[in-house]
Backbone as CSV, one residue per row, in Angstrom:
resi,resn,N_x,N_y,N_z,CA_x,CA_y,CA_z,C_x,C_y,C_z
1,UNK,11.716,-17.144,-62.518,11.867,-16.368,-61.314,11.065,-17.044,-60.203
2,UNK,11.983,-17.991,-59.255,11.047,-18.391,-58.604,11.060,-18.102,-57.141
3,UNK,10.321,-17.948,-56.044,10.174,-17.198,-55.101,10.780,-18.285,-53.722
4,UNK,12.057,-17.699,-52.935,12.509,-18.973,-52.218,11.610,-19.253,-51.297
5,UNK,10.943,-18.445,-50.331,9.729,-18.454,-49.599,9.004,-20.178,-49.704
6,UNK,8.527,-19.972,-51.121,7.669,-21.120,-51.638,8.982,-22.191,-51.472
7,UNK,10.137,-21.959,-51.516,11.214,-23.777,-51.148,11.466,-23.758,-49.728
8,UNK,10.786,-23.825,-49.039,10.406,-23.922,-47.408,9.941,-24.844,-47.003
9,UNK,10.522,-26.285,-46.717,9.642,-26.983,-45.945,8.347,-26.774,-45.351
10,UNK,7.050,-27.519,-45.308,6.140,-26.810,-44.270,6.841,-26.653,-42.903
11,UNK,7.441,-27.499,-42.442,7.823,-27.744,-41.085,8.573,-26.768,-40.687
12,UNK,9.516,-26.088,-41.316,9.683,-25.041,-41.179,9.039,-23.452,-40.884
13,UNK,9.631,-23.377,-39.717,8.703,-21.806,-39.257,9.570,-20.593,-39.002
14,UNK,9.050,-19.322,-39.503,9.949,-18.235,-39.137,10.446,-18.326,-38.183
15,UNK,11.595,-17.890,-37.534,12.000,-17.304,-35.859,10.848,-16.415,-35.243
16,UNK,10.869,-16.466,-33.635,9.859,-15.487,-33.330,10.303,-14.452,-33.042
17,UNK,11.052,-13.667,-33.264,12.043,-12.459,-33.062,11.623,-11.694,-34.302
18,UNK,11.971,-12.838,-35.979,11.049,-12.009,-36.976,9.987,-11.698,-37.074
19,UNK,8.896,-12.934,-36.495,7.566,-12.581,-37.115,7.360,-11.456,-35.990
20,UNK,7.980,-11.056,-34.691,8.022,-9.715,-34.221,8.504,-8.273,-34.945
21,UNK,9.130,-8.212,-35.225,9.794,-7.453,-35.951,9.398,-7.367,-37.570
22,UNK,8.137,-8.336,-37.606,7.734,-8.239,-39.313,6.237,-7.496,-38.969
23,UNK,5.959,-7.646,-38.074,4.291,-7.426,-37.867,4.542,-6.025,-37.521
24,UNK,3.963,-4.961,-38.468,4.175,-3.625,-37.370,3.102,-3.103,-36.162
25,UNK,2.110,-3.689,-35.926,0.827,-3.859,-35.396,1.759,-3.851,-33.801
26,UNK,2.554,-5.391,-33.783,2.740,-5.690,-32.635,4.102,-4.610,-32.092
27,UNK,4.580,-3.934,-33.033,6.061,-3.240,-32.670,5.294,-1.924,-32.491
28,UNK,4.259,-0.889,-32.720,3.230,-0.265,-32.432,3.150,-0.512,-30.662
29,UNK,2.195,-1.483,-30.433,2.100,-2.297,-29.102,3.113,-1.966,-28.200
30,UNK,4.292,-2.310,-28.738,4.983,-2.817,-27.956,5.960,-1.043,-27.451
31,UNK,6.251,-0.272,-28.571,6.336,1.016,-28.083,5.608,2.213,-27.761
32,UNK,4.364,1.396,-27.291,3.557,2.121,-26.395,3.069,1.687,-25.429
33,UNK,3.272,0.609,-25.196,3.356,-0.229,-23.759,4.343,0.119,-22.831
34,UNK,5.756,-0.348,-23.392,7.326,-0.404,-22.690,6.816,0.672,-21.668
35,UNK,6.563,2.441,-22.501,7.340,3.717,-21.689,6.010,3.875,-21.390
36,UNK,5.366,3.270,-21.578,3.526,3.963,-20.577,3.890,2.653,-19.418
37,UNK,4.240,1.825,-19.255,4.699,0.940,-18.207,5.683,1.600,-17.271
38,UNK,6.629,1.764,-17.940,8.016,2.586,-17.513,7.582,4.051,-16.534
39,UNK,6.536,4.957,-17.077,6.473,5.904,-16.671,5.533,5.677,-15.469
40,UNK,4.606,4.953,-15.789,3.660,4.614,-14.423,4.703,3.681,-13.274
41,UNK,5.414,3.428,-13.490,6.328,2.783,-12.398,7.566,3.867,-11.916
42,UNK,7.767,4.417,-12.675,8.688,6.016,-12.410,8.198,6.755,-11.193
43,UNK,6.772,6.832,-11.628,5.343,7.614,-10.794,5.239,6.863,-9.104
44,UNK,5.022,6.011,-9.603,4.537,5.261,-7.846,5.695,5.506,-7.551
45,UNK,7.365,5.081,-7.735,8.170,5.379,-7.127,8.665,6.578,-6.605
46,UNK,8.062,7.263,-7.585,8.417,8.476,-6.752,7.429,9.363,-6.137
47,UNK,6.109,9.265,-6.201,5.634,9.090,-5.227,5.601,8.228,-3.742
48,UNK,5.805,7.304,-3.751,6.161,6.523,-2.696,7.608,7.514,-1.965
49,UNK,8.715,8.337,-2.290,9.582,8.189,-1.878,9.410,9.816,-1.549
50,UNK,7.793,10.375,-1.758,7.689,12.113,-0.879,7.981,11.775,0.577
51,UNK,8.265,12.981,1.222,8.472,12.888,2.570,7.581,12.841,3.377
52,UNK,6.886,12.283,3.890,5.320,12.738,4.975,5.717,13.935,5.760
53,UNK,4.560,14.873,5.512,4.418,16.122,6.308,3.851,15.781,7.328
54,UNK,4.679,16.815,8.209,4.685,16.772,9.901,3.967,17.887,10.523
């Protein structure tokens, strides 16, 4: 039973799409970044777009 992993060239390297999608640390990160980004830019915009009182 032998493990294909280990018949890998060294030179050979994962894609970086997997080792994203393998790490859950960084997919963590990354869906709590996106919509805390998203929402603070939601915010200024719509703040920016109150009407000034007269």
């Amino acid at each position: 039973m032998s493990d294909e992993s280990t018949n890998l060239p060294e030179s050979e390297r994962l894609p970086t799409m997997q080792r994203i999608l393998d790490n859950p640390f960084i997919l963590l990160f990354i869906g709590v970044l996106f919509p805390a980004v998203f929402y603070i830019i939601w915010g200024i915009v719509e703040i920016v777009n109150i009407p000034i009182a007269q």
